[in-house]
C-alpha positions in Angstrom: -6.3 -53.3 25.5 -7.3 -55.5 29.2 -11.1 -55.0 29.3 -11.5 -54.8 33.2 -15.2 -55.1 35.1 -16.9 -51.9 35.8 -16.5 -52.8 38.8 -13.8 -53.4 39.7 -12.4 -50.3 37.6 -13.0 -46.9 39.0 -11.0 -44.0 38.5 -9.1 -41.8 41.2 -8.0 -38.1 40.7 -6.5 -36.3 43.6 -6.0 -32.3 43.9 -5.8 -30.0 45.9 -8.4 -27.4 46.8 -6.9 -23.6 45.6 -7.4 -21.4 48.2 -10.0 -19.4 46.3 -12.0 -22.3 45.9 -13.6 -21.5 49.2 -16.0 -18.9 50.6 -15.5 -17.3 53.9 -16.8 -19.8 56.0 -14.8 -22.9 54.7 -16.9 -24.2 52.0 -16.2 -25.4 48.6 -17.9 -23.3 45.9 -20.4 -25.3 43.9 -19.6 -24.4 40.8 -16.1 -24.8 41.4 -17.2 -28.7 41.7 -18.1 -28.7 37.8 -14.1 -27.9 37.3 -13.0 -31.0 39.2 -15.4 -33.2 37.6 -14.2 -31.5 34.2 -10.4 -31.9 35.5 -10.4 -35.5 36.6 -12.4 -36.3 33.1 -9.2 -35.0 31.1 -7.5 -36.7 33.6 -9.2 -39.7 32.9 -8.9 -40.2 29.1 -5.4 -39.0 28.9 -3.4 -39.9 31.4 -5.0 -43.3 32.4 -2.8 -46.1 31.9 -5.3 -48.7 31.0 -5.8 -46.3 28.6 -2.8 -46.1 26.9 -2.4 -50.4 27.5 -0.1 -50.3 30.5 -1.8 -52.4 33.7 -3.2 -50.5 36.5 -1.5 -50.2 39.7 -3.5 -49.7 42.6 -1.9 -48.0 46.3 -4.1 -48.4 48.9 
């Protein structure tokens, strides 16, 4: 497996905020923030490719 800097390894999880994440007047939820952090973890250790030994590609 490619052992990669801290860094210069970071990783990226994009979703989309459900509707009923939000209150009235726009705002995210708090503890709605603890289920993204909990999401992108999953995310993180199984579906990152360095991960599973593939390279990293980065889109900027």
């Amino acid at each position: 497996m490619q052992q990669l800097p801290a860094a210069e390894y970071r990783h990226v999880y994009e979703f989309k905020i459900r509707f009923g994440d939000i209150d009235s007047q726009g705002h995210v939820n708090n503890v709605k923030f603890l289920g993204y952090l909990e999401d992108a973890r999953l995310e993180m250790f199984h579906g990152d490719p360095v991960r599973k030994g593939r390279s990293p590609c980065a889109a900027w």
